[in-house]
N, C-alpha and C positions, 0 to 999 in steps of 0.2 A: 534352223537355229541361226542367232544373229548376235553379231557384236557390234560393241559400241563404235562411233567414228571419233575424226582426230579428238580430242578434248576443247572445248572453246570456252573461254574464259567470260563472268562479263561482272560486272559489279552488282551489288544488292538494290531490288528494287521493293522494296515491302510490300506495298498492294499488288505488285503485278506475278509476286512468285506464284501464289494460288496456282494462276491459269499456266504460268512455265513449268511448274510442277509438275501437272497431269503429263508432260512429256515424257519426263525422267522415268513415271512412274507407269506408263504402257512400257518402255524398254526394259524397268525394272522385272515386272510379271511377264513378259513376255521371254526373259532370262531364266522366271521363278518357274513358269512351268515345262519349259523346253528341257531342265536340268531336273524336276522332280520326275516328268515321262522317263527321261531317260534311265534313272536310277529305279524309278519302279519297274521297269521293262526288266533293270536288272536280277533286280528284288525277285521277283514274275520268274525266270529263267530262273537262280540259283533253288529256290524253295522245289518245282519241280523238277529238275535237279537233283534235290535232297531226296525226296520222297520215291524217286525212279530209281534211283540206286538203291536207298533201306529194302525197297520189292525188292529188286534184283538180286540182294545181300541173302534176302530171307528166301528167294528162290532156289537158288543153289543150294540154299543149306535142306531145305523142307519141300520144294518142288510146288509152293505157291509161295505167290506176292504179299497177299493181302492185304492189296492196299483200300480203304474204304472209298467208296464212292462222293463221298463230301469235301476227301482230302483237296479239291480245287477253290473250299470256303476260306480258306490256310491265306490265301494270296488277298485279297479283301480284308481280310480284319490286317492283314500285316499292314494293308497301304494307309489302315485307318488308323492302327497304331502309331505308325513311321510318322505322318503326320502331325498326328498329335505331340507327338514327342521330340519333332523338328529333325525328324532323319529323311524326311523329303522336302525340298533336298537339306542335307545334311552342313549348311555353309556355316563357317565360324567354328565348327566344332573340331578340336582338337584331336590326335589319335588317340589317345586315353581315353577319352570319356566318349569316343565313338564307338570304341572298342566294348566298354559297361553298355551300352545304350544295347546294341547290335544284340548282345549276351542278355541282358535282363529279357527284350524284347523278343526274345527266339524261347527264355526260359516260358514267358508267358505266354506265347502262342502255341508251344509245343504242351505247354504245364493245360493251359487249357483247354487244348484237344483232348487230352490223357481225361480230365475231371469230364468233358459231358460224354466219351465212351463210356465213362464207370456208371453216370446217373443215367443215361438212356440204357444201362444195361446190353449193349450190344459189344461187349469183352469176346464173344464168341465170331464175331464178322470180321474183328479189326484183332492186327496181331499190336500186341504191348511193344513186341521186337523192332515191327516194322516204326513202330511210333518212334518207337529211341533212338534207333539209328537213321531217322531221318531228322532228329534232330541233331545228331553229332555230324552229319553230313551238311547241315545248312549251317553248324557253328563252323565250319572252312569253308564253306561255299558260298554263303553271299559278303564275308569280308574282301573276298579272294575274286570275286563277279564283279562287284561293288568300284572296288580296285581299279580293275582292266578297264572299264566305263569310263572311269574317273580321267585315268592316264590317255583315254583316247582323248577326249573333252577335251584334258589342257593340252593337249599336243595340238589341238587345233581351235587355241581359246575362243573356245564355245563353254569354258566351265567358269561359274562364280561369278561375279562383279567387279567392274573396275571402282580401285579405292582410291581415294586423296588423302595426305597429311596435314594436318596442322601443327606447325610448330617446327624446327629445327632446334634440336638437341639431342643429347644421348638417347632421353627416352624415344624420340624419334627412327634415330638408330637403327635402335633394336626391332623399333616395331614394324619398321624396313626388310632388313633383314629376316624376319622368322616370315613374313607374307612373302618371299622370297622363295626360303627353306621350306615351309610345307604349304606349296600349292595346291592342297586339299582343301584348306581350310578356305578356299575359294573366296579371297579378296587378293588380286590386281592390282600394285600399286600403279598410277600412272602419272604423278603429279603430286607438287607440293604447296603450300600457299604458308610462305611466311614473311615475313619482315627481312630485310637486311640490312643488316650494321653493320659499320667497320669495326674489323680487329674480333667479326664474330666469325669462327668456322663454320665450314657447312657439313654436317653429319651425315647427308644426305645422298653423297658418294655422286651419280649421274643421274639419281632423278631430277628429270624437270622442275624447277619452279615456275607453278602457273601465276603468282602474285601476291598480295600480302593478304592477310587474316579476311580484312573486308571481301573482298573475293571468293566469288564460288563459279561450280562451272558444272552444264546440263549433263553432261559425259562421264559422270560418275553417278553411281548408285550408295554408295560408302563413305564418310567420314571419318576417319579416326584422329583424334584430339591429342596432342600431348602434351598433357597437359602442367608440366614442370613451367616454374615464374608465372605460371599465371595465377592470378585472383579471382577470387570467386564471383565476380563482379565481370569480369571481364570475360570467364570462363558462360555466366548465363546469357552474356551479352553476344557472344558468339551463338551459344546454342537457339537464342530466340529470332536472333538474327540470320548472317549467311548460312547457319548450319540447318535453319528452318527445310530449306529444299533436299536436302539428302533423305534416302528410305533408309534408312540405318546410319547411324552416329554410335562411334563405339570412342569412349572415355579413358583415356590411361594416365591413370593417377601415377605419381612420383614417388613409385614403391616399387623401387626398381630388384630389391633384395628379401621380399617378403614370398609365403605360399602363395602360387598361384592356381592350381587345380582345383582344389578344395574351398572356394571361396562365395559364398554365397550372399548377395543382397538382403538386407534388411530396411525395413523403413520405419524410423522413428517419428512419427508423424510430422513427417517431410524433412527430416532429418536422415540421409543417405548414411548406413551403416554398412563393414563389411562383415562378414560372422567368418570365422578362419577358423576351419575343424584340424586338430593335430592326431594325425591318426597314427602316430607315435604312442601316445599317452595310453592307446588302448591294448590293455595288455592280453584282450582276447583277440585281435588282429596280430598280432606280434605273435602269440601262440599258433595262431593259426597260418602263417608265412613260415612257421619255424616245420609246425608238421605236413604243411603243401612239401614242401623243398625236401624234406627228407623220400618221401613218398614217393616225390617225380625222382630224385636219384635212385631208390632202391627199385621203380620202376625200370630204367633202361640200366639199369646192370649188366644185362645179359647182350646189350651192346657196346656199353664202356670197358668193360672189363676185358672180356678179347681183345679187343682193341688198345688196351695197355699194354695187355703181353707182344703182340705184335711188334707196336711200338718200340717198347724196350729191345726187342732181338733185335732189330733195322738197328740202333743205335749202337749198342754191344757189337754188332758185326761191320760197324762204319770205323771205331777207332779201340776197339775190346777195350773199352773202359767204362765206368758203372753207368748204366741210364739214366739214373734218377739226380736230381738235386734239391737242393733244402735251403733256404735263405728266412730269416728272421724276418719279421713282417709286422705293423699296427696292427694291430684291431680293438674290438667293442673296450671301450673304455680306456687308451691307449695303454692294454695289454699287448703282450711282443707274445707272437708264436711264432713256428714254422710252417711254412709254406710248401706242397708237395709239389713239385716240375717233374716235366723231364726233360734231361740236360740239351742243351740246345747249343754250347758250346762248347771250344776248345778244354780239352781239362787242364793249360794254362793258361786260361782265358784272361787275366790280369797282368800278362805277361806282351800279350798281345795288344791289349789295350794301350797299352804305357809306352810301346814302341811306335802302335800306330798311332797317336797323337805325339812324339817325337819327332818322326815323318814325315807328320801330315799337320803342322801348328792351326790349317785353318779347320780343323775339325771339332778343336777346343769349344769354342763358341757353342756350336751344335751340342758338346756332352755335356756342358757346363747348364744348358739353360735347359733340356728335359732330360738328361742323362740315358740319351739315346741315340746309335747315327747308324743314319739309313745305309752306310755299307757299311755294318760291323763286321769287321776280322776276325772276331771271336766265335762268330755263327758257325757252324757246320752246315756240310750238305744238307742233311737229314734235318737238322735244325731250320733251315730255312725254312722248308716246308713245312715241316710243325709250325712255324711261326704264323707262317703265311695263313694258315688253315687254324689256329690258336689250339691244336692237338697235345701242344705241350702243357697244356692244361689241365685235361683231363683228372690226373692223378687229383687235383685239389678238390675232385668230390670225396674223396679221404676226410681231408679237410673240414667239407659241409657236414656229414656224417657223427665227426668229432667235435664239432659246433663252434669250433674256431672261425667259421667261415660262412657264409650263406651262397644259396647260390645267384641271388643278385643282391646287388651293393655295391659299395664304393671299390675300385678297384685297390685294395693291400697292398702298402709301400712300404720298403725300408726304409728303415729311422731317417736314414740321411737324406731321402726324398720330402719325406714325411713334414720333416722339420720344414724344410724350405719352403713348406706351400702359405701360403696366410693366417692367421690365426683364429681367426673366425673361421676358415676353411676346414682346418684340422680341429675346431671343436666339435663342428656339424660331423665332420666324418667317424669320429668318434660317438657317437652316438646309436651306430649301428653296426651291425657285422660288414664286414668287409667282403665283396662276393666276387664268384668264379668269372661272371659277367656284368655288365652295369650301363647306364645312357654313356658315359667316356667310352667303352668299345665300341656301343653300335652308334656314335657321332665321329665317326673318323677314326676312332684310338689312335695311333701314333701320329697319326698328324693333327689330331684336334690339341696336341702337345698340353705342357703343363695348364695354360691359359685353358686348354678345352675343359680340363680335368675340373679345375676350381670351380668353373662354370657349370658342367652337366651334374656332378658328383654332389654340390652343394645343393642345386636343384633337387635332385632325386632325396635327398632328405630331408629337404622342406615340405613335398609334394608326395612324401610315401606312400603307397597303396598296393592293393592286391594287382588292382586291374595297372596300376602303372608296370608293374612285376610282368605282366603276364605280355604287353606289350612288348616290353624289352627284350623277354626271351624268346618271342615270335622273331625281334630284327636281330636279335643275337644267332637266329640260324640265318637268315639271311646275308648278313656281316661276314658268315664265316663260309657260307658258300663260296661267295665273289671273292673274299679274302680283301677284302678293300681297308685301305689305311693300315695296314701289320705290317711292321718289320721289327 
């Protein structure tokens, strides 16, 4: 495998790009199939993987495998699938919709092994068992393969493309920053190409600027446009021009506050549409989120529930006073309910608060702007821990159950939080149940502070879905593993 060298700049030559092109684009495919190998190898590994366990699973229990002979054809239609559907390699794609991809494509590979057992009639060579558990074994095994591959790659960038900006501004940004945050999505920022003017900031923090708009450079595979104050004019004059030599040009319009997962091209005969599905409006997804959630809690009962009572005594036996607390809370439709904890502070916790901000005047600032400080006085022992671990939570599957609550969503605030946040903030958030988990825990929680909140919480109900769900509460075990950003 091989990366790109320094970046070299050079100005646009119209007839001569053709022949500098072919450059770009050996080190392009020479990136495209180093990183597809690698991920099919993975792909290859996790599926046998799955299928050597479901045997094993069904050995133990029955004292044969039974795994079919053909089960090695499983690896081939997947690389043709993966393929075709741009999961090799998988660049650009977001964790959500890698996550649908991963899952449809494992439902049809495993769905259609199941259908030609049934019409070759060979139900009696091949166990149904071994089938299905080697498909819930490849649904955590080649995400989790996939992963590991990934993380070596970047560790020794060998993974993705290096990308260039166009443009300096907020959209810029942003678009900085999240190729930054998920270096999965395997674009590399290395360079900027904008104009500068005086009295103009630079968004751009310490990327390089390689020169202005007219400028491109061989060392990049990726374009991305930002495409804010520009005209459309000037926007095609770019595209037909310097952007000619890039293997990928990626457009970001000046919709900085709209869905974005859900968003699919349309062409009006040549008229660029976007089509933005609200998957709010469907009141069979909304049913069907409402009876997943119930399901997955009455399912691990039998782990929450001891783990309450436990709970509770550690508490009781730290200051013999009640476990539990209650605090009024938003939700769906800014109705006020109760919220179930367990107590995590002093039981004159308000007491404590008002003396150490007395005390301590520069702490004001900190409770003032997320009404939280990272050495609260009011925590207990036991409290901290719960906190750290988010255990003090638990109890608000009460909550879900009672339907006050989901178990992902926006995180539930007090009025006087509640109020403070923006108003477009708090109408989106209102729109849906408020849950036990949500993208604000697993982006930081306490430290992605109010700003995080408005940010991830507003997204997540733009962008609602099952599989966004299902994400979240994969990184919501994760989050509460490492205990990262709680206090």
């Amino acid at each position: 495998m091989c990366g790109w060298t320094a970046v070299a700049v050079r100005p646009p030559a119209p007839w001569g790009e053709l022949m500098r092109t072919a450059v770009n684009s050996f080190s392009y495919f020479r990136r495209y199939w180093a990183n597809t190998a690698a991920l099919g190898v993975a792909d290859a590994v996790a599926l046998i993987a799955a299928v050597a366990a479901s045997g094993a699973v069904r050995y133990l229990f029955r004292g044969h495998h039974m795994i079919p002979a053909w089960s090695w054809l499983l690896i081939p239609v997947w690389w043709l699938a993966a393929g075709i559907t741009k999961m090799l390699p998988d660049w650009g794609l977001g964790p959500v919709e890698h996550f649908r991809r991963t899952v449809l494509l494992l439902l049809g590979l495993f769905g259609g092994g199941t259908a030609a057992v049934f019409l070759s009639k060979a139900g009696e060579e091949v166990s149904r068992l071994t089938f299905t558990n080697a498909f819930v074994f490849a649904l955590l095994l080649v995400p989790m393969v996939r992963l590991t591959v990934k993380r070596f790659l970047i560790s020794r960038r060998w993974w993705g493309l290096p990308a260039v900006i166009y443009g300096n501004n907020e959209i810029a940004r942003q678009v900085l920053e999240a190729m930054r945050h998920e270096t999965g999505l395997g674009y590399f920022p290395v360079g900027a190409f904008y104009e500068e003017q005086p009295g103009i900031p630079n968004f751009l923090d310490d990327l390089p600027r390689l020169g202005g708009l007219e400028q491109t450079t061989e060392s990049a595979a990726v374009a991305v446009v930002a495409a804010r104050d520009m005209s459309s004019e000037e926007l095609v004059s770019l595209l037909e021009g310097p952007l000619a030599v890039y293997q990928r040009i990626i457009i970001v319009p000046d919709l900085l506050e709209t869905p974005t997962l859900w968003v699919s091209p349309r062409d009006f005969l040549g008229v660029l549409g976007l089509e933005v599905t609200s998957n709010l409006l469907n009141p069979l997804a909304r049913v069907a989120k409402r009876f997943t959630e119930i399901l997955l809690v009455l399912l691990v009962a039998p782990l929450w529930i001891p783990a309450c009572l436990i709970i509770a005594g550690l508490i009781v036996l730290e200051d013999r006073a009640h476990p539990f607390f209650t605090q009024e809370r938003i939700g769906l439709g800014g109705t006020r309910f109760r919220t179930y904890k367990f107590r995590t502070m002093l039981v004159n916790a308000e007491e404590a608060l008002k003396r150490a901000l007395e005390e301590h005047p520069e702490l004001e600032g900190q409770w003032s702007g997320d009404f939280k400080l990272k050495e609260d006085p009011r925590v207990t022992n036991i409290g901290r821990l719960l906190r750290r671990y988010s255990l003090d939570e638990l109890p608000q599957f009460l909550n879900v159950l009672k339907g006050d609550m989901a178990l992902v969503g926006p995180r539930p605030l007090p009025a006087y939080h509640h109020h403070r946040l923006p108003e477009r903030a708090r109408a989106l958030r209102e729109r849906v149940r408020p849950g036990v988990t949500g993208l604000w825990q697993v982006s930081g929680r306490s430290e992605a502070g109010t700003g995080g909140m408005v940010k991830w919480d507003t997204y997540y109900v733009r962008n609602w879905s099952v599989w966004l769900d299902m994400v979240i509460i994969v990184r919501t075990l994760r989050a509460v593993v490492t205990g990262r950003g709680a206090y």
